[in-house]
FIKELO-514718 format. One record per atom (N, C-alpha, C, CB): residue number from 1; atom name; x, y, z. Coordinates in steps of 0.02 Angstrom, whole numbers, plus 50000, padded with zeros to 5 digits. Atoms other than C-alpha are relative to their C-alpha. Glycine has a CB too. Layout:
{nr=NUM; atom=CA; x=X; y=Y; z=Z} $
...
END
This chain:
{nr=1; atom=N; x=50001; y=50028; z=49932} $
{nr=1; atom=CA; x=49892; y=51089; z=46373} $
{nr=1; atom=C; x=50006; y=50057; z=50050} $
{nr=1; atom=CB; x=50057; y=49947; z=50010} $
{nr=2; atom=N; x=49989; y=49933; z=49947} $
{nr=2; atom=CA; x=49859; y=51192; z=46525} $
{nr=2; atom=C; x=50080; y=50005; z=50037} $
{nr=2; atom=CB; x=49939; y=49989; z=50072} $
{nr=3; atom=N; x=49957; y=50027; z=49966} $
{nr=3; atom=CA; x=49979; y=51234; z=46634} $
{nr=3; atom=C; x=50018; y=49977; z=50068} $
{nr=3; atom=CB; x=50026; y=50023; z=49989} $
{nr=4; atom=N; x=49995; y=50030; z=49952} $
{nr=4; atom=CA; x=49917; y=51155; z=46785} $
{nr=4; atom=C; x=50002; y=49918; z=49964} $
{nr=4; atom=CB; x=49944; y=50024; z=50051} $
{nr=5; atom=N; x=49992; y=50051; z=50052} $
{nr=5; atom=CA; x=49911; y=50997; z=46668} $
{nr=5; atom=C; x=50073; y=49984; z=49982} $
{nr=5; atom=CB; x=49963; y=50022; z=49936} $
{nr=6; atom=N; x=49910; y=50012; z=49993} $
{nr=6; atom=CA; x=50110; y=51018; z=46655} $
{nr=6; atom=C; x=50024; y=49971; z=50053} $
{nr=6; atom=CB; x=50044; y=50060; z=50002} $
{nr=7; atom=N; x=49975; y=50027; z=49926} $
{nr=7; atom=CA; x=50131; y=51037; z=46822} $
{nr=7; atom=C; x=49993; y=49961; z=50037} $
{nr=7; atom=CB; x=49997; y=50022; z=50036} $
{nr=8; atom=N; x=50042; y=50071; z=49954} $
{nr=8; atom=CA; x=50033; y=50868; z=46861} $
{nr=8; atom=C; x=50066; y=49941; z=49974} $
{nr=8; atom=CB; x=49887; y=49968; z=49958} $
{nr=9; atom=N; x=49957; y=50055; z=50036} $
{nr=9; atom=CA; x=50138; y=50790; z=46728} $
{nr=9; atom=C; x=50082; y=49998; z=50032} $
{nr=9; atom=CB; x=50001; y=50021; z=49910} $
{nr=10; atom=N; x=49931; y=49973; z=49961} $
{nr=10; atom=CA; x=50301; y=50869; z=46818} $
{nr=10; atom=C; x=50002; y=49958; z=50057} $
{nr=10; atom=CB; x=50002; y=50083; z=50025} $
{nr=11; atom=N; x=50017; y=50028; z=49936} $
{nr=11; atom=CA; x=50244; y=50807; z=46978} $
{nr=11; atom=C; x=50009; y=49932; z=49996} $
{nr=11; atom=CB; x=49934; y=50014; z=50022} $
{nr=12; atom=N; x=50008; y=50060; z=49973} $
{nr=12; atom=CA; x=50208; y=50637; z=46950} $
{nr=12; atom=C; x=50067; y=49970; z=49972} $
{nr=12; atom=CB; x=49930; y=49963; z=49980} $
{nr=13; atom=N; x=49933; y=50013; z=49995} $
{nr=13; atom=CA; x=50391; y=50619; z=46879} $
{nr=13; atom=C; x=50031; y=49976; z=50083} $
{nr=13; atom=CB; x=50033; y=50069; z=49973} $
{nr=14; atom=N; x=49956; y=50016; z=49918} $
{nr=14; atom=CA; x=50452; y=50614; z=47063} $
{nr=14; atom=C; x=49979; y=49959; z=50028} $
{nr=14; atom=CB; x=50003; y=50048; z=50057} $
{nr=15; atom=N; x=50015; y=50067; z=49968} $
{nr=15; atom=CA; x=50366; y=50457; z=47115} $
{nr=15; atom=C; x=49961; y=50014; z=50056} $
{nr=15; atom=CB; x=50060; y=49959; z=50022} $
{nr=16; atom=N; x=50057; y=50005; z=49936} $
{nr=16; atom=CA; x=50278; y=50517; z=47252} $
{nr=16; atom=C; x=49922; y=50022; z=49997} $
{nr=16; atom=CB; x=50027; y=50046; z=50058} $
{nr=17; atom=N; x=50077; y=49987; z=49997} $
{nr=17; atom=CA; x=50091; y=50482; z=47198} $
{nr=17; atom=C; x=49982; y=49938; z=50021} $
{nr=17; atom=CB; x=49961; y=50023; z=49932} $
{nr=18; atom=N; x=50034; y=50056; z=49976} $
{nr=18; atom=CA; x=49969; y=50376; z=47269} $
{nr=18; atom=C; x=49932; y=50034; z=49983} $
{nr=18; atom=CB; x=50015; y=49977; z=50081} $
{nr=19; atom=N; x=50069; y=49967; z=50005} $
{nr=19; atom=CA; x=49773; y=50379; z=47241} $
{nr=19; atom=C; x=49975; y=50045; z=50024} $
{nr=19; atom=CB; x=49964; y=49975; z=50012} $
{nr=20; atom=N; x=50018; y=49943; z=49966} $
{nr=20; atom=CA; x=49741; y=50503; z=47367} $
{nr=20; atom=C; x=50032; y=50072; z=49977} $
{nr=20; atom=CB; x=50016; y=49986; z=50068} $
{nr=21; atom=N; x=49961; y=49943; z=50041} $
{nr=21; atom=CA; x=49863; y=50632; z=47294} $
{nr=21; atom=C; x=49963; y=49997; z=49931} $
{nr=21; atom=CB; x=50089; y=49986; z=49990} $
{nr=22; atom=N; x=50028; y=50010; z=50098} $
{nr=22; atom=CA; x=49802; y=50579; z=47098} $
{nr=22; atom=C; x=49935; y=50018; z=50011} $
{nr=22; atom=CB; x=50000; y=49908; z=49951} $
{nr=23; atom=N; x=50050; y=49967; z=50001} $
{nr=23; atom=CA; x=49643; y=50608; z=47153} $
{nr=23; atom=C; x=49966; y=50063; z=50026} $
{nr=23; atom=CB; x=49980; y=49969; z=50010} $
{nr=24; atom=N; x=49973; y=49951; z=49996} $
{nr=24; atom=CA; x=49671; y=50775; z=47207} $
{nr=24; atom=C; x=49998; y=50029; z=49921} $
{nr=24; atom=CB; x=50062; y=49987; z=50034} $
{nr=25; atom=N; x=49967; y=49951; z=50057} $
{nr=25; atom=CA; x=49769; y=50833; z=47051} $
{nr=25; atom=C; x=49941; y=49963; z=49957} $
{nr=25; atom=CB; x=50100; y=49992; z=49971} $
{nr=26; atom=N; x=50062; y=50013; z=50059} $
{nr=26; atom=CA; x=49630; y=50738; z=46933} $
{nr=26; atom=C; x=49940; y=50016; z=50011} $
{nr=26; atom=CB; x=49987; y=49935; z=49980} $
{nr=27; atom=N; x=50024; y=49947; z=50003} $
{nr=27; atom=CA; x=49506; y=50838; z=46998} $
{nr=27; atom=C; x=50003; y=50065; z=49997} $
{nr=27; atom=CB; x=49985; y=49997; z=50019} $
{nr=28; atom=N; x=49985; y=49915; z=50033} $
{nr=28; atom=CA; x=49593; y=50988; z=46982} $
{nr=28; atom=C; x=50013; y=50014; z=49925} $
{nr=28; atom=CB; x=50072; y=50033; z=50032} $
{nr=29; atom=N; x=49993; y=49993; z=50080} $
{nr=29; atom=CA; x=49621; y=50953; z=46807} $
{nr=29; atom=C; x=49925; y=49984; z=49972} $
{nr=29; atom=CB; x=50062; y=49942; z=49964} $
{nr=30; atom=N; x=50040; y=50023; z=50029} $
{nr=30; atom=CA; x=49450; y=50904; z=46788} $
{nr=30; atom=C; x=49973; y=49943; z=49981} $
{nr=30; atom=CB; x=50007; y=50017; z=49975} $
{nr=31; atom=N; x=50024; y=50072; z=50006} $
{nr=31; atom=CA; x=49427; y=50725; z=46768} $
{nr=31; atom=C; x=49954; y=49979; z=50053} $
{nr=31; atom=CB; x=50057; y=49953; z=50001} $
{nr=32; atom=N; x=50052; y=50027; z=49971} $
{nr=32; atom=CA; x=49294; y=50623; z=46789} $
{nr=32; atom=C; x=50024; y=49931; z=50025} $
{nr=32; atom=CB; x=49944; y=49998; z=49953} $
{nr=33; atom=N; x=49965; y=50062; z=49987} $
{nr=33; atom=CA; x=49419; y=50473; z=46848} $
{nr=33; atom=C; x=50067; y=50009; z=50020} $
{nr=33; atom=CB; x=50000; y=49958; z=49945} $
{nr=34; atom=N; x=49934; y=50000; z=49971} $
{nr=34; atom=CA; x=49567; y=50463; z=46950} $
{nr=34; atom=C; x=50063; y=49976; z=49930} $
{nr=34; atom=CB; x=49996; y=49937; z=50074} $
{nr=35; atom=N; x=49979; y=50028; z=50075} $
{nr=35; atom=CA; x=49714; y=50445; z=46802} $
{nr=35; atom=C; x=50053; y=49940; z=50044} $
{nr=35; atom=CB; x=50049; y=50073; z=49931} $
{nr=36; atom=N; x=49978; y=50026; z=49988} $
{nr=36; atom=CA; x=49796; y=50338; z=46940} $
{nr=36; atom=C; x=49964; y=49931; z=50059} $
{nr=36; atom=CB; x=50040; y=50044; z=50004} $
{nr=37; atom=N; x=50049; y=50062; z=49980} $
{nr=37; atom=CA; x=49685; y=50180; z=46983} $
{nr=37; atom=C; x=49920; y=50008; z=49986} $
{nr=37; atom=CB; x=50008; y=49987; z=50081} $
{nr=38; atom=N; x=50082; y=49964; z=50010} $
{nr=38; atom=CA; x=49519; y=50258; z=46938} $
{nr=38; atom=C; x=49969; y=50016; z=50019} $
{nr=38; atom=CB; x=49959; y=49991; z=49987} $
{nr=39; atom=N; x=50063; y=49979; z=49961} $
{nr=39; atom=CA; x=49438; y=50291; z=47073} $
{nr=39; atom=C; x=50032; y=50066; z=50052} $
{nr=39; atom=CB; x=49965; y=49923; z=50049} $
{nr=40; atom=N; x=49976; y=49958; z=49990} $
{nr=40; atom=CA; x=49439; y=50444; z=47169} $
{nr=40; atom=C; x=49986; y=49961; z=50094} $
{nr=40; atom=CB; x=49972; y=50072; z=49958} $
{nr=41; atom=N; x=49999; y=50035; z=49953} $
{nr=41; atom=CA; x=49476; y=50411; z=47351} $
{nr=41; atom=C; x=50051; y=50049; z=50076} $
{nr=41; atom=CB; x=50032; y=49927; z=49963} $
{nr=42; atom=N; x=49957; y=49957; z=49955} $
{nr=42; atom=CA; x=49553; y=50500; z=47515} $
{nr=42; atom=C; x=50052; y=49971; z=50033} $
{nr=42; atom=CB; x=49963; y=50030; z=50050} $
{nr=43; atom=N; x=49929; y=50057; z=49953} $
{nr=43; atom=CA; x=49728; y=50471; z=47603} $
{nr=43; atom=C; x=49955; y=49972; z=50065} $
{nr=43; atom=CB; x=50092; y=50061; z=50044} $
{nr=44; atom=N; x=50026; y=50031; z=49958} $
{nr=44; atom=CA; x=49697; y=50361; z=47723} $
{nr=44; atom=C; x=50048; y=49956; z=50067} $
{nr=44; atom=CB; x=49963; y=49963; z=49957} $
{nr=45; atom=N; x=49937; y=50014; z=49960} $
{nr=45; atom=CA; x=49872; y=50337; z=47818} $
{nr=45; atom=C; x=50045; y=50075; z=49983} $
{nr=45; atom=CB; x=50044; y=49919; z=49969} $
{nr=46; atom=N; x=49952; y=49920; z=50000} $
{nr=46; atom=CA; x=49995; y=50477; z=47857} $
{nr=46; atom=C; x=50066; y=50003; z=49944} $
{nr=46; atom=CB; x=50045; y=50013; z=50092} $
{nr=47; atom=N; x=49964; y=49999; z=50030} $
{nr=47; atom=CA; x=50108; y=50413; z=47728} $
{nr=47; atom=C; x=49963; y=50023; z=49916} $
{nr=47; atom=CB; x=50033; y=49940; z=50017} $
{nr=48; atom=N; x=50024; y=49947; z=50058} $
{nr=48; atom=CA; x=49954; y=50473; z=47594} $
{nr=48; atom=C; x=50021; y=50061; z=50004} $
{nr=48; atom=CB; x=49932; y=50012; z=49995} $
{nr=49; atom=N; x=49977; y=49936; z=49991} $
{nr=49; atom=CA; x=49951; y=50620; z=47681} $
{nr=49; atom=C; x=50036; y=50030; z=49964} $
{nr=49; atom=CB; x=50023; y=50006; z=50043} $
{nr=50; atom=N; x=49937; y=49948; z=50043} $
{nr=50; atom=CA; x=50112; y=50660; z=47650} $
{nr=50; atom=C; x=49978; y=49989; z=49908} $
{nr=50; atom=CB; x=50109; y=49955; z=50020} $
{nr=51; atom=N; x=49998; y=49991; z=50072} $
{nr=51; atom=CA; x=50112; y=50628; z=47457} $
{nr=51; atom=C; x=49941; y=50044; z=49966} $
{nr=51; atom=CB; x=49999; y=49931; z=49971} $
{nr=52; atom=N; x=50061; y=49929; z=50017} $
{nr=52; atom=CA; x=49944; y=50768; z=47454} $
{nr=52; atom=C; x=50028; y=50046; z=50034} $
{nr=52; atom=CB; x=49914; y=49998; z=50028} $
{nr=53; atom=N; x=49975; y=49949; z=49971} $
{nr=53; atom=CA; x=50047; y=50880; z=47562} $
{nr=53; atom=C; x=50079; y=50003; z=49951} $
{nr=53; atom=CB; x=50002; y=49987; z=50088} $
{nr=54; atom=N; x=49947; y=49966; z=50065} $
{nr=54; atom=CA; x=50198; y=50876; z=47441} $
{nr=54; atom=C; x=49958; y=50005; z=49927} $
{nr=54; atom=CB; x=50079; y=49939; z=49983} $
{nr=55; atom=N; x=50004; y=49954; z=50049} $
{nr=55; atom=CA; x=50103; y=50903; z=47292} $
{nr=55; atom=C; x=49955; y=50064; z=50000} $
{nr=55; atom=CB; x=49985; y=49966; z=49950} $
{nr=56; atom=N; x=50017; y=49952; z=49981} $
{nr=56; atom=CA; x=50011; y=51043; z=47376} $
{nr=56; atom=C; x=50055; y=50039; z=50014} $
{nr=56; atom=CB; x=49961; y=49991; z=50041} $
{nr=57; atom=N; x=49922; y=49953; z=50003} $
{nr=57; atom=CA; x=50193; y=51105; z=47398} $
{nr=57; atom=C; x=50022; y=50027; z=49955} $
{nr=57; atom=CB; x=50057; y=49972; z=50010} $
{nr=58; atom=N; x=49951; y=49973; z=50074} $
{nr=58; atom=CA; x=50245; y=51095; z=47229} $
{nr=58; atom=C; x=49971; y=50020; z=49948} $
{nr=58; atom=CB; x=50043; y=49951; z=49966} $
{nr=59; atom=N; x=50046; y=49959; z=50029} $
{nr=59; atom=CA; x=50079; y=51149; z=47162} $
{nr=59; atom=C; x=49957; y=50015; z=50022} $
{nr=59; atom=CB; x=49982; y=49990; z=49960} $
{nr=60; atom=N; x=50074; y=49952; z=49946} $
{nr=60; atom=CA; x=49987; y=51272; z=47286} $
{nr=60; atom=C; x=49960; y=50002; z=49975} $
{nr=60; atom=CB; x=49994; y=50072; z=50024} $
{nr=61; atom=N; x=50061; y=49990; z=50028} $
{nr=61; atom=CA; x=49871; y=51304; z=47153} $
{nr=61; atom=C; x=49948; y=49945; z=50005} $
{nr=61; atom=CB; x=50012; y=50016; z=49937} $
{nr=62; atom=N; x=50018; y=50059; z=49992} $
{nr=62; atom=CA; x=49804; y=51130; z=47197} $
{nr=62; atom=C; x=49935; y=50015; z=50056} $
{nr=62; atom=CB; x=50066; y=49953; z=50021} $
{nr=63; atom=N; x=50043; y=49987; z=49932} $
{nr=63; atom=CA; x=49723; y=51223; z=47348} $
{nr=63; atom=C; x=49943; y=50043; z=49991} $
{nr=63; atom=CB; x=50042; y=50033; z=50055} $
{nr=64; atom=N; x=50055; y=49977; z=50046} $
{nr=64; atom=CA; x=49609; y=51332; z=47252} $
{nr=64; atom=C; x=49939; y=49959; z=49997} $
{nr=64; atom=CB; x=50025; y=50005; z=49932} $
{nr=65; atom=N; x=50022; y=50046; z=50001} $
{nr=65; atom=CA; x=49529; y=51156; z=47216} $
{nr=65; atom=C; x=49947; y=49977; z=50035} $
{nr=65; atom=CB; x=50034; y=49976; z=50003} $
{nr=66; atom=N; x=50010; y=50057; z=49939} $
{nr=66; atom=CA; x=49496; y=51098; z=47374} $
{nr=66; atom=C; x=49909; y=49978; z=50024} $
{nr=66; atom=CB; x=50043; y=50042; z=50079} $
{nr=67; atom=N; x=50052; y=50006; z=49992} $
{nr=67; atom=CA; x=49308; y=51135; z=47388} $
{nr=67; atom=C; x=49968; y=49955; z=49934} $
{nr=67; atom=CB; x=49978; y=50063; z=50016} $
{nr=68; atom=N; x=50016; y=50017; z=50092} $
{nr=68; atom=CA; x=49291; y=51069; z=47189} $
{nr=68; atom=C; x=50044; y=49902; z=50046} $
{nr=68; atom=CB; x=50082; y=50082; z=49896} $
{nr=69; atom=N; x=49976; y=50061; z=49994} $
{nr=69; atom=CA; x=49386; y=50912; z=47274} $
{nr=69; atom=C; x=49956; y=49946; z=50066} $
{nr=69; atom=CB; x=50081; y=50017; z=50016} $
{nr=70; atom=N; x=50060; y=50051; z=49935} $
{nr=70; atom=CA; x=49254; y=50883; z=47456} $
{nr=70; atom=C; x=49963; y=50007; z=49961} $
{nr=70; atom=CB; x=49969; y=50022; z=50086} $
{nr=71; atom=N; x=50047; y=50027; z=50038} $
{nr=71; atom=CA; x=49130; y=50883; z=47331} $
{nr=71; atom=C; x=49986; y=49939; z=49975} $
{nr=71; atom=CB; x=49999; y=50026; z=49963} $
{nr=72; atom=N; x=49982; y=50034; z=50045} $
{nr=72; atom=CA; x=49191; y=50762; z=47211} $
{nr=72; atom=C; x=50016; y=49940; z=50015} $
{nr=72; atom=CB; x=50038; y=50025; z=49973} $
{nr=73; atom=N; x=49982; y=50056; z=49940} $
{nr=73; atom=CA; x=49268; y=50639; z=47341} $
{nr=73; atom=C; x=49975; y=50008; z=50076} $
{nr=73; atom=CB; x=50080; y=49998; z=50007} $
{nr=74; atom=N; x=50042; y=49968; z=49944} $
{nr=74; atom=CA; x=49147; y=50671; z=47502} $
{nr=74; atom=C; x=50066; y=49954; z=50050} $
{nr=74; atom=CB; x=49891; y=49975; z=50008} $
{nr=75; atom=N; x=49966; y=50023; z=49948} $
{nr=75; atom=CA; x=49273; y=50546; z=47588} $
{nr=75; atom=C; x=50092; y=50067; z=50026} $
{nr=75; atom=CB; x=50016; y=49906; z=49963} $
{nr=76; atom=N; x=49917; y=49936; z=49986} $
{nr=76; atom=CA; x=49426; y=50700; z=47566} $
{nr=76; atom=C; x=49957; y=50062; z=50044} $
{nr=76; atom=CB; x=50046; y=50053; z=49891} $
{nr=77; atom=N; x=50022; y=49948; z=49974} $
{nr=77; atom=CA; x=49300; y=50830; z=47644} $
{nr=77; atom=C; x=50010; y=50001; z=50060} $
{nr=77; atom=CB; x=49946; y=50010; z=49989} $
{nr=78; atom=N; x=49973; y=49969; z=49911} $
{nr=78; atom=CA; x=49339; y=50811; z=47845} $
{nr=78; atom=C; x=50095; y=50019; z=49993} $
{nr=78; atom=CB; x=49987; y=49906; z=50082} $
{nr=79; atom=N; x=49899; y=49999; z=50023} $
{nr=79; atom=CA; x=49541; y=50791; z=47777} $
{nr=79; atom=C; x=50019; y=50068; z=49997} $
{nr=79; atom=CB; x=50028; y=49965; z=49909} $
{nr=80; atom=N; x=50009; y=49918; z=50034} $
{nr=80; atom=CA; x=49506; y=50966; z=47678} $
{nr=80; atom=C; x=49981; y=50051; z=50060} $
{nr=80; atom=CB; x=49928; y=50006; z=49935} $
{nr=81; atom=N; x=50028; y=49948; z=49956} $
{nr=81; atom=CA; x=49411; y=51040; z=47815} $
{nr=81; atom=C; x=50079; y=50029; z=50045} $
{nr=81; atom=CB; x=49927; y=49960; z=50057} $
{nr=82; atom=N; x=49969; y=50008; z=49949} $
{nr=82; atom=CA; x=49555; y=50978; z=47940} $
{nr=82; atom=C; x=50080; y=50013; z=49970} $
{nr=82; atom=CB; x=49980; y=49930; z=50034} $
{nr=83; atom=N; x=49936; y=50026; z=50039} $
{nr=83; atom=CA; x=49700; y=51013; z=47819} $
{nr=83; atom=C; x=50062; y=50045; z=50042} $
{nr=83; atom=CB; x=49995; y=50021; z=49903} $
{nr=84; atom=N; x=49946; y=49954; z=49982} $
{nr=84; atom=CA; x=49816; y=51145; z=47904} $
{nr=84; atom=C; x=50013; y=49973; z=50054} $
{nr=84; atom=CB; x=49989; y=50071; z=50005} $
{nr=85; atom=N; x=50010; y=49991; z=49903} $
{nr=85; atom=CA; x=49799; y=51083; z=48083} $
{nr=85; atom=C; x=50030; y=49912; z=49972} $
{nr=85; atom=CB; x=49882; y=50023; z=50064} $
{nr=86; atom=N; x=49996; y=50055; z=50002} $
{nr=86; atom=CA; x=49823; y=50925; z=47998} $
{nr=86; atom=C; x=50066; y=49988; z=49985} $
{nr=86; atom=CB; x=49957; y=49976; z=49967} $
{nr=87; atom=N; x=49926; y=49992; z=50026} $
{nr=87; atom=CA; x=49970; y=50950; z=47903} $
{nr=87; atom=C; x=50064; y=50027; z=50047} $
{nr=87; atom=CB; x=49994; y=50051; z=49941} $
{nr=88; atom=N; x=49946; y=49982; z=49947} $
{nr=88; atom=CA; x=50062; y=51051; z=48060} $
{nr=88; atom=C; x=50008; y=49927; z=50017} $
{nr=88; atom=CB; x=49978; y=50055; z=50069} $
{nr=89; atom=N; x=49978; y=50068; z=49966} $
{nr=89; atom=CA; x=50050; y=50891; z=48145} $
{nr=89; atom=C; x=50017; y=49935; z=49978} $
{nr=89; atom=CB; x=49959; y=49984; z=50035} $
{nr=90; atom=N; x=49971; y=50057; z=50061} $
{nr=90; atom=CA; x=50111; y=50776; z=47999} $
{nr=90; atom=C; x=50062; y=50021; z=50009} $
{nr=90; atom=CB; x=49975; y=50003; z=49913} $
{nr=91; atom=N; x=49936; y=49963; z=50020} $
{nr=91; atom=CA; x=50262; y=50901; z=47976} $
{nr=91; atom=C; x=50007; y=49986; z=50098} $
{nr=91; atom=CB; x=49994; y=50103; z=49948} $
{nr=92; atom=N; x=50015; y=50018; z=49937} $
{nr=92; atom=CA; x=50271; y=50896; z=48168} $
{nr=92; atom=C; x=50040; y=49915; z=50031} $
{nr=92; atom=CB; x=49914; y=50001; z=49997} $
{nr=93; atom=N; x=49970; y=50066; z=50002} $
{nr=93; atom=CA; x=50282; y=50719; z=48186} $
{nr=93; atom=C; x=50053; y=49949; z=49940} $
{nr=93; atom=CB; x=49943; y=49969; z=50008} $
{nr=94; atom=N; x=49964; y=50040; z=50047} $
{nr=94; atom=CA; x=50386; y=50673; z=48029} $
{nr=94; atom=C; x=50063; y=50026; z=50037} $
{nr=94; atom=CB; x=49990; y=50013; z=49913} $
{nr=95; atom=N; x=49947; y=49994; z=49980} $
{nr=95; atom=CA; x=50522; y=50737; z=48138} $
{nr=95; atom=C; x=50055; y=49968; z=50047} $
{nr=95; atom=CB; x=49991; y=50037; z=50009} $
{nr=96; atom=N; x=49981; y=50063; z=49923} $
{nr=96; atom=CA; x=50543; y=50592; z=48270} $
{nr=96; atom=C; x=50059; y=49966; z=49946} $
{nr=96; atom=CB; x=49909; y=49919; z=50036} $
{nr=97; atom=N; x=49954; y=50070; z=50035} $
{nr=97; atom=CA; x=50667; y=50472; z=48236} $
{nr=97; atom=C; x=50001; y=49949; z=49969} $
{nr=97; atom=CB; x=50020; y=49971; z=50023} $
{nr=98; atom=N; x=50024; y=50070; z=50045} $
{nr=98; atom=CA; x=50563; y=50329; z=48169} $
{nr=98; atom=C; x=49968; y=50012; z=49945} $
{nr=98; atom=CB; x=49954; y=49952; z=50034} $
{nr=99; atom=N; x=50052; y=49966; z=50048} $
{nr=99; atom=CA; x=50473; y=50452; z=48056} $
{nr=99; atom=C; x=49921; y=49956; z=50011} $
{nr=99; atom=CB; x=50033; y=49993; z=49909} $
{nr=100; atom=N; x=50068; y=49992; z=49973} $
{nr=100; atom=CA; x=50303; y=50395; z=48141} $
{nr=100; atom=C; x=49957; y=50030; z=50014} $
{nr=100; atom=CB; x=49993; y=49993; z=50028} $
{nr=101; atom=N; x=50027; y=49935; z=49991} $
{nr=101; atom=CA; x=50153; y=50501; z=48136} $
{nr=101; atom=C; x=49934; y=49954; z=50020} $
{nr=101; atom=CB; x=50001; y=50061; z=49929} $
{nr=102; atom=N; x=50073; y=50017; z=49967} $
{nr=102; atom=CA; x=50035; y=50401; z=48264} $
{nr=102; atom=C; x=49945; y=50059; z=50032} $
{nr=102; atom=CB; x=50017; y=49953; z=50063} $
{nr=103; atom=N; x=50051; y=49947; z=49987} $
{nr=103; atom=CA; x=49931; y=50562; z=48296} $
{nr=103; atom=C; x=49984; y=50012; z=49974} $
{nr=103; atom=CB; x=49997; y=50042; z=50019} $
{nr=104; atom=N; x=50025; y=50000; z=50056} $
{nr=104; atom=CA; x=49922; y=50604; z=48145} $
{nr=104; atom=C; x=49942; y=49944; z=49973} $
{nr=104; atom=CB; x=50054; y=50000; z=49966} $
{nr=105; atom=N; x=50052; y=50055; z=50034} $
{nr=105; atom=CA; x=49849; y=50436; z=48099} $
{nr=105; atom=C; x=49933; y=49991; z=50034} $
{nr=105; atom=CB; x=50031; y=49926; z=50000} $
{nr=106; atom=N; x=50058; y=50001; z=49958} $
{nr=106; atom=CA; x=49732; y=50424; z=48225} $
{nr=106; atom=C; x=49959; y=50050; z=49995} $
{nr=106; atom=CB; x=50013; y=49997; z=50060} $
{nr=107; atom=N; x=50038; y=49934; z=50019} $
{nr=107; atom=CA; x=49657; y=50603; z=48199} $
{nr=107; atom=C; x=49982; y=49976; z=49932} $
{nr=107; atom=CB; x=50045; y=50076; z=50001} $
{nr=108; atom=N; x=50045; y=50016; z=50075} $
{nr=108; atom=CA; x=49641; y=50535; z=48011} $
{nr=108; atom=C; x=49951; y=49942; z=50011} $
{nr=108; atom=CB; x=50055; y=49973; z=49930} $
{nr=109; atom=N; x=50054; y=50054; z=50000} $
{nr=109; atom=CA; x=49537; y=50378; z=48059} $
{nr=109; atom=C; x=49931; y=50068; z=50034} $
{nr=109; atom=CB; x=50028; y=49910; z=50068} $
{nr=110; atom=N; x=50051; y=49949; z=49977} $
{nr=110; atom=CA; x=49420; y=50511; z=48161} $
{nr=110; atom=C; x=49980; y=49998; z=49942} $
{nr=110; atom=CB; x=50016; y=50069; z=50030} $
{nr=111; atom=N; x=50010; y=49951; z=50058} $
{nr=111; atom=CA; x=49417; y=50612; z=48014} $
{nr=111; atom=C; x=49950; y=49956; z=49945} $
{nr=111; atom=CB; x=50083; y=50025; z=49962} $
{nr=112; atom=N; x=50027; y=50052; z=50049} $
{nr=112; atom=CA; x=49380; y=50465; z=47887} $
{nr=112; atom=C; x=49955; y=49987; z=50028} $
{nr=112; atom=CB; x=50031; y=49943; z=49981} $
{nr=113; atom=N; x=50066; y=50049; z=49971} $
{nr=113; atom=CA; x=49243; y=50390; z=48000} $
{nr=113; atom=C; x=49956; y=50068; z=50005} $
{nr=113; atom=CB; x=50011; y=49946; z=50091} $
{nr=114; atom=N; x=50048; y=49938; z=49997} $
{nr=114; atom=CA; x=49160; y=50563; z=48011} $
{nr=114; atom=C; x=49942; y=49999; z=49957} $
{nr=114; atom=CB; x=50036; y=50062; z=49982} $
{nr=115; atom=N; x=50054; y=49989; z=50052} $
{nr=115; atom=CA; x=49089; y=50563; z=47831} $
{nr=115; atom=C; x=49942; y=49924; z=50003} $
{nr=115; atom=CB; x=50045; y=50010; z=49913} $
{nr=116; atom=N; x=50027; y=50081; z=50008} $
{nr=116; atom=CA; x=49005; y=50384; z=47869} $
{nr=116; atom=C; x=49923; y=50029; z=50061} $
{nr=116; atom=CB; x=50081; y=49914; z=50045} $
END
């Protein structure tokens, strides 16, 4: 087993996956199928977000990927393009009091409606 293949298996110990993250790490491992609902698919609320911005935390090598991932899922390619600028302003807004990230979200509907 590789050992980005560990570190997926490590990861998804901590509960914080959702399709958009799984499909991420199951194209970085290579699959031809999300191993978490099957289909491959982009966050699509700031609370995906986050769960592709922590396992891009806890496995940078994830970012290597990223062009191997707007390929693969054309709906993650404005996300990917937009990821740093995107992620300040996730981290940014997860700091309010209600943990609300309406800018965030709204910049992701853009984003999502882009590839259409």
């Amino acid at each position: 087993m590789s050992d980005l293949a560990i570190k997926v298996l490590k990861w998804q110990t901590k509960g914080n996956v959702g399709v958009s993250s799984a499909t991420m790490a199951s194209i970085a491992l290579g699959l031809e199928s999300n191993f978490y609902g099957g289909r491959f698919d982009a966050p699509s609320d700031p609370s995906d977000l986050r769960r592709c911005m922590l396992l891009v935390e806890d496995i940078p090598e994830i970012r290597n990927q990223f062009p191997l991932i707007s390929e693969k899922c054309k709906r993650f390619a404005p996300i990917i393009a937009e990821w740093d600028s995107l992620i300040a302003l996730l981290k940014k807004e997860l700091k309010r009091p209600d943990k609300r990230a309406p800018e965030t979200y709204a910049r992701m509907k853009i984003l999502r409606n882009a590839d259409h």
